[in-house]
C-alpha positions as CSV (number, residue, x, y, z in Angstrom):
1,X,-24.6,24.7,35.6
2,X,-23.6,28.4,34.9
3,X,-20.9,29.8,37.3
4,X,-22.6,30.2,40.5
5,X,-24.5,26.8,40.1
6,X,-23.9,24.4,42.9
7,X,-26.9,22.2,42.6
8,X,-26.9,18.3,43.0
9,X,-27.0,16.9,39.4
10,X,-27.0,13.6,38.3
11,X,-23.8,12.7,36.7
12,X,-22.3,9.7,34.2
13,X,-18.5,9.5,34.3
14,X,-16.8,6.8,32.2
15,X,-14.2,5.1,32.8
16,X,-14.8,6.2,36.5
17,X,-13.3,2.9,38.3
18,X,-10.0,4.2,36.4
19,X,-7.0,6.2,38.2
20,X,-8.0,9.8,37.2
21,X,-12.0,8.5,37.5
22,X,-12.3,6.9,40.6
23,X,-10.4,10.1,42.5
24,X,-13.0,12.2,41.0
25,X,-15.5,10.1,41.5
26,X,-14.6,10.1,45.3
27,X,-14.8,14.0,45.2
28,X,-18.0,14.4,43.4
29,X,-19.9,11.8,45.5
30,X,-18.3,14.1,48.5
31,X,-19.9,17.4,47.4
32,X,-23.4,15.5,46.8
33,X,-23.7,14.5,43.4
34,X,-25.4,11.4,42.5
35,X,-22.6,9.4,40.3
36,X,-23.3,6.7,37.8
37,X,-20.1,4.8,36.6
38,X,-20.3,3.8,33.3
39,X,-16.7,1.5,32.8
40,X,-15.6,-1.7,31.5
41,X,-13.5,-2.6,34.7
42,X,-10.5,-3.2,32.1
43,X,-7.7,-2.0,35.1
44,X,-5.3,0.5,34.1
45,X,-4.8,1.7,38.0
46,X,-3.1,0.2,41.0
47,X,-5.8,-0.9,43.3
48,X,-3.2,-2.2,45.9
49,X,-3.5,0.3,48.8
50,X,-7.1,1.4,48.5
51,X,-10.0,0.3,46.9
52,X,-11.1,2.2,43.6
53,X,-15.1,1.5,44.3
54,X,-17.5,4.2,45.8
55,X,-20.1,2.5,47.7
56,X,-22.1,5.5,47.2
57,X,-22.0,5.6,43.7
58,X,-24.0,3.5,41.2
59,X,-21.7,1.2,38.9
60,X,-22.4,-0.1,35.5
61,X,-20.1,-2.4,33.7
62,X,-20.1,-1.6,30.2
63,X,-18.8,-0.2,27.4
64,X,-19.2,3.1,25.9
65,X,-19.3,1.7,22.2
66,X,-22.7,-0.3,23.1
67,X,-25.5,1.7,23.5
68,X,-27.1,-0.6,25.8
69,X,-24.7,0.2,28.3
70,X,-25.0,3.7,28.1
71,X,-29.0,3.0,28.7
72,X,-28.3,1.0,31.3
73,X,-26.1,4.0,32.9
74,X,-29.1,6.2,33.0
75,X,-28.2,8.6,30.2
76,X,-31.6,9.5,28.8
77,X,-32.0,11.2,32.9
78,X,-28.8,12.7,33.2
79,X,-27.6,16.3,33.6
80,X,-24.0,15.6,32.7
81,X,-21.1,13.8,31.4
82,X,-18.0,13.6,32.2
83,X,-15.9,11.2,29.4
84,X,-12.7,9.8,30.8
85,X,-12.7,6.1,29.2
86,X,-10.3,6.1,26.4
87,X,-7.0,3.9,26.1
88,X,-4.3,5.9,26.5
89,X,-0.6,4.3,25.6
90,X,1.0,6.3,22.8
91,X,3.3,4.1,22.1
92,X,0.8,1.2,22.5
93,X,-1.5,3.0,19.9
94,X,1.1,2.6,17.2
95,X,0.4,-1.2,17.2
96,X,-3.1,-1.3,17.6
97,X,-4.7,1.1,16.0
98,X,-8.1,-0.4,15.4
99,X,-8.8,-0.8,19.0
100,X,-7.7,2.6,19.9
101,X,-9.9,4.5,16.7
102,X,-12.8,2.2,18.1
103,X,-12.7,2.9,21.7
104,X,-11.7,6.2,21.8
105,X,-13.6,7.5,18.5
106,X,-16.7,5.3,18.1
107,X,-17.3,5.0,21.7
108,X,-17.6,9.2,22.3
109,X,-19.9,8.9,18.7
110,X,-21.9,6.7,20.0
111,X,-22.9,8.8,23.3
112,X,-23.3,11.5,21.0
113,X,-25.3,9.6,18.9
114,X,-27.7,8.9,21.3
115,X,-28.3,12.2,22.5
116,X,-29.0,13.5,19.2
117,X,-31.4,10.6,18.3
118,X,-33.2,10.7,22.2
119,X,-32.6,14.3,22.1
120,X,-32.0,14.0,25.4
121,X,-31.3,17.7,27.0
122,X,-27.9,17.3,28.6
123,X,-26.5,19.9,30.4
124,X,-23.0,19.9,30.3
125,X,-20.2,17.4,29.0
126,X,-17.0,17.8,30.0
127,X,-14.6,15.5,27.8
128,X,-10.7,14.5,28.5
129,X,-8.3,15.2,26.1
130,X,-4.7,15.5,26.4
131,X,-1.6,17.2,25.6
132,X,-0.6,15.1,23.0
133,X,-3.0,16.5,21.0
134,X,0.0,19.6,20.4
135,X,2.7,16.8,19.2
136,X,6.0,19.1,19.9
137,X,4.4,22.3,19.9
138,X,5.8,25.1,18.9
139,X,9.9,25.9,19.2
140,X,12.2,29.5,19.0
141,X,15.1,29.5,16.8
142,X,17.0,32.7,18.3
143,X,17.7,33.7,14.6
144,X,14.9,32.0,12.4
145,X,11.8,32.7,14.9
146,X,9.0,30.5,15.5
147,X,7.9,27.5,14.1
148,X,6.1,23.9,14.2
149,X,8.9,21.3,13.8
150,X,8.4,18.0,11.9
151,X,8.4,14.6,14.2
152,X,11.3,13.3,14.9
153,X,12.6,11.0,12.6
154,X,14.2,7.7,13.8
155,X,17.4,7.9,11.7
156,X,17.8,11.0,13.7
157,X,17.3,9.4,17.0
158,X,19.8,6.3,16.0
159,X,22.3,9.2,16.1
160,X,21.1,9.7,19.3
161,X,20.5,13.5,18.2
162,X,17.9,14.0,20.3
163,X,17.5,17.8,20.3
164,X,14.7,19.8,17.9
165,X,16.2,21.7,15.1
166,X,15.6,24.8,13.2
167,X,14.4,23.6,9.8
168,X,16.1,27.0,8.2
169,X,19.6,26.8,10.3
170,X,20.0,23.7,11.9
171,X,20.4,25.5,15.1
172,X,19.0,23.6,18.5
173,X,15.8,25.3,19.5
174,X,14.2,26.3,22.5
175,X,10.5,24.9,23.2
176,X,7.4,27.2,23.7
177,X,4.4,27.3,26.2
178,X,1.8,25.4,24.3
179,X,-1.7,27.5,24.2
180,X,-5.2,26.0,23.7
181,X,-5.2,28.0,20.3
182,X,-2.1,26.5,18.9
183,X,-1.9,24.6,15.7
184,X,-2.3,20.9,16.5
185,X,0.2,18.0,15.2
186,X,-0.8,14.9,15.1
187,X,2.3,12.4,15.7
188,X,0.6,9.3,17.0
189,X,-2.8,7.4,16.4
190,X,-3.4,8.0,20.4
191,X,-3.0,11.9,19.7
192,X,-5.3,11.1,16.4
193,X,-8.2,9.7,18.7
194,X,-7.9,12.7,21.1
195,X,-8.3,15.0,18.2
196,X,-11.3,13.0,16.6
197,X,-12.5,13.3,20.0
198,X,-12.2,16.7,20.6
199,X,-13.8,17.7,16.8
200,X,-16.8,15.3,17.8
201,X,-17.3,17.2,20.6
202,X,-17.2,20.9,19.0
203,X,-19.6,19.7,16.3
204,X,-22.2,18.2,18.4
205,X,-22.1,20.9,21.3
206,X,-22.4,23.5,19.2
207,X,-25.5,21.7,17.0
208,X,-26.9,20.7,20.5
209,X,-26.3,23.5,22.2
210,X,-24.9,21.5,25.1
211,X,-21.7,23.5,27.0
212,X,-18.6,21.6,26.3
213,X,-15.6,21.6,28.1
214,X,-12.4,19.9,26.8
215,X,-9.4,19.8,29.4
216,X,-6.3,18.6,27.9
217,X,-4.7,17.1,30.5
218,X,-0.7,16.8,30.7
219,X,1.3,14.4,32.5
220,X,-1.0,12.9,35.2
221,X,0.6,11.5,38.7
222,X,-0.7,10.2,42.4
223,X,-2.2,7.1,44.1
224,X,-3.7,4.6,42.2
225,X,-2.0,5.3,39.1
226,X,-0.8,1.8,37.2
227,X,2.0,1.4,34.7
228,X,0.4,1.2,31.2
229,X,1.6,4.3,29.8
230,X,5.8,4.5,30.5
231,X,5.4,8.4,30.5
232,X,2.3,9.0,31.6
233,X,3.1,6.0,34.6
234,X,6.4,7.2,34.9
235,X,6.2,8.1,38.2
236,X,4.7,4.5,39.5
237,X,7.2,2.5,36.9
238,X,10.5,4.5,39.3
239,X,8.8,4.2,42.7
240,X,8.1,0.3,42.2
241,X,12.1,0.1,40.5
242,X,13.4,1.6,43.8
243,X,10.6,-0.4,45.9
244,X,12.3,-3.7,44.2
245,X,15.6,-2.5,45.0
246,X,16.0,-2.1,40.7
247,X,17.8,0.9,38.8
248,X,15.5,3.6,37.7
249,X,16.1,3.3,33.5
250,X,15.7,6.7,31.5
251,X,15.3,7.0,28.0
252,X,17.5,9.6,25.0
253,X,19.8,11.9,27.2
254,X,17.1,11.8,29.9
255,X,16.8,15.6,29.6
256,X,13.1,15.2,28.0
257,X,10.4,17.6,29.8
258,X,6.8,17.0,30.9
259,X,4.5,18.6,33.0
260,X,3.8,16.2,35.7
261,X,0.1,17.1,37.8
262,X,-0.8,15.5,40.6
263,X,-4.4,13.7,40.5
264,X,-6.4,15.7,43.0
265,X,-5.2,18.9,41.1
266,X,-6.8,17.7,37.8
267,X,-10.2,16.6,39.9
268,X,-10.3,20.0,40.7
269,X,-9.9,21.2,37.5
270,X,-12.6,19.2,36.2
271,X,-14.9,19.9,38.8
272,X,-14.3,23.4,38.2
273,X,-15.0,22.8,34.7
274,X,-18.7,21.2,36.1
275,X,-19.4,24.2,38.3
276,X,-17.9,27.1,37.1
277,X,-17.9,26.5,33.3
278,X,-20.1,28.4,31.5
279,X,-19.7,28.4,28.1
280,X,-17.3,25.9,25.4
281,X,-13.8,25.8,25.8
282,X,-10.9,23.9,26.0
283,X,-8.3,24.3,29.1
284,X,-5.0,22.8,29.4
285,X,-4.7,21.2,32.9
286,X,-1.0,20.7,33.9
287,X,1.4,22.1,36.7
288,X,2.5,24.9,35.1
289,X,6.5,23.9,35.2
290,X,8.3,21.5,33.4
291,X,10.4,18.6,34.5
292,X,13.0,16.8,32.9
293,X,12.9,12.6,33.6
294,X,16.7,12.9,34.5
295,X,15.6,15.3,37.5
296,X,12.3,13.1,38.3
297,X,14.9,10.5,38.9
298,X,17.0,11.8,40.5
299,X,14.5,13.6,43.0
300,X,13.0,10.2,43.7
301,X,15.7,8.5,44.6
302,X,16.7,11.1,47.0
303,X,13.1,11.4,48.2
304,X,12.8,8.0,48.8
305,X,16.7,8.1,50.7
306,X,17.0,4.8,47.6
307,X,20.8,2.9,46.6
308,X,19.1,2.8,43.3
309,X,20.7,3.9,40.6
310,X,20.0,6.5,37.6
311,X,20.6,4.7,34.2
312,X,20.6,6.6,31.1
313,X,19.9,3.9,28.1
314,X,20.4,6.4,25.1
315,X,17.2,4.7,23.7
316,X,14.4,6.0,22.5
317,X,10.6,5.1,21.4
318,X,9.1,6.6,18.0
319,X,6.8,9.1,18.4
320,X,8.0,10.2,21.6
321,X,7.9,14.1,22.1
322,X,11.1,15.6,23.5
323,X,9.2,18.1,25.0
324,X,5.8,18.4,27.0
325,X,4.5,21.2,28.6
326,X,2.1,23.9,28.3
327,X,0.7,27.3,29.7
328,X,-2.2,26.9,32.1
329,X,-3.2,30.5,32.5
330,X,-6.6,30.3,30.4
331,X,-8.0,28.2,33.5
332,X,-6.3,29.8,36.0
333,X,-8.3,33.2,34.4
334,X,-11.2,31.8,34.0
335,X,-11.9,28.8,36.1
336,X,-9.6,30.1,39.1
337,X,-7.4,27.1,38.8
338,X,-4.8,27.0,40.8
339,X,-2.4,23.9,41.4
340,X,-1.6,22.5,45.1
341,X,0.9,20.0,44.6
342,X,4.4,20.4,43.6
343,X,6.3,17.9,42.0
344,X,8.2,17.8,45.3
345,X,5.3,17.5,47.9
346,X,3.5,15.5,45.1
347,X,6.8,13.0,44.5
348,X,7.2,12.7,48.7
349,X,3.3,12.0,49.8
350,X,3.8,9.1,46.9
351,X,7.3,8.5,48.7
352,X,6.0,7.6,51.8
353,X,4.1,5.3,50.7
354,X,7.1,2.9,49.5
């Protein structure tokens, strides 16, 4: 599957009857590919408008830390993978850590497990990782320069000071581009699992010789998406607040960023990982721009012509980032990425649908 590949291959995508993996599995079924669905049916989507299924894909419920299952799902004939199952709640990971190591951390060793043992010759596995795996990233004091901040600490967030700090002046601090190459923090036991899962994947790609591609998607929107993540749902939480006629509640000063991507633009990233990637990497998958939740708010409610109100609660959750948003120009360069949904065309196609 080097650049100019565009044979029909036999893929395995878990978690592929979730939000991001039943849109992809639509896509790759579309260009020809012969999809196995390897997914535990545990829903984290909103199947009310359309039907997350594929009748022209094969399905398998299972789960990725049983071997079994994998078998079952055909991975001793495969030519790829693509590994989206994972929980995926930061905030949720904090109080159930053991389920979150196991699925996301034993279930991508076990798959990798089983390729070492079968030696089975996979081509390609392209696994899905996620900004979070930068914590804060890296900030700009004007006087100080760069640097890595600390987390932030909850008795600074009771003084609802929600700003990041210059460790040398005290000054508030601008945020940076986050680039694949950047040192990693690790501020939550989600982030943890991403990481584990991202090592895991180096190790064994590089002692298999299997191309591995690691897309660290950012803030994920569109159809089908469910609520069990209140940044990465954020989107779906305010459309169903103004659907049910309810204010649309923001967190700190509500002037936190993210990088909010539609769906179909990270299906084409990965499938432009599958095609065109030739060698390891890791790619950060986003929109390019930042958008604080105030704004998101705001533009919703005007989208959707909503009496809803913005609230701004002055809460907080620990281990939230305050900022969360990257460069995307490695796969733009190399990959020929290229995002077609802005958060306005993205925010009004969802709009319309209210």
């Amino acid at each position: 599957m080097g650049k100019n590949e565009v044979d029909k291959i036999k893929i395995i995508v878990t978690g592929g009857n979730g939000f991001i993996g039943s849109h992809l599995v639509d896509a790759l079924v579309k260009d020809g590919h012969a999809v196995t669905v390897l997914d535990n049916f545990n829903k984290q989507m909103d199947k009310s408008k359309k039907p997350a299924m594929n009748p022209e894909a094969t399905y398998v419920v299972g789960d990725v830390r049983k071997e079994k299952d994998w078998l079952k799902a055909g991975i001793t004939k495969t030519d790829a993978i693509i590994h989206l199952a994972a929980k995926t709640s930061v905030e949720e990971s904090f109080f159930n850590p053991c389920e979150y190591i196991s699925n996301n951390c034993y279930g991508t060793a076990v798959m990798y497990n089983l390729i070492a043992k079968n030696k089975i010759p996979i081509k390609k596995i392209i696994l899905a990782s996620s900004i979070a795996v930068y914590g804060e990233g890296p900030y700009l004091c004007k006087d100080c320069g760069k640097f890595y901040p600390q987390p932030r600490q909850p008795d600074q967030l009771k003084r609802k000071e929600w700003d990041i700090r210059c460790p040398k002046c005290n000054s508030v601090s601008k945020p940076l581009e986050r680039f694949e190459d950047d040192t990693e923090q690790i501020v939550s036991t989600y982030a943890l699992t991403k990481n584990v899962q991202e090592k895991l994947a180096t190790i064994y790609g590089d002692s298999l010789g299997i191309t591995t591609i690691m897309l660290r998607y950012f803030n994920v929107y569109g159809p089908r998406q469910g609520q069990n993540n209140p940044y990465t749902g954020v989107v779906t939480i305010f459309l169903n607040n103004i659907k049910n006629g309810e204010n649309l509640i923001v967190h700190e000063d509500g002037l936190q960023t993210r990088d909010f991507v539609h769906v179909k633009d990270v299906v084409n990233a990965t499938i432009l990982a599958l095609k065109k990637g030739n060698h390891s990497a890791i790619y950060n998958v986003g929109n390019g721009k930042s958008t604080n939740i105030r704004n998101l708010a705001e533009l919703l409610i005007k989208t959707c012509k909503s009496k809803s109100k913005l609230v701004v609660d002055n809460k907080f959750r620990v281990g939230d980032v305050r900022h969360g948003s990257g460069s995307i120009k490695k796969i733009v360069a190399e990959l020929g990425f290229k995002p077609s949904y802005s958060i306005e065309a993205g925010l009004k196609e969802l709009a319309d649908g209210v």
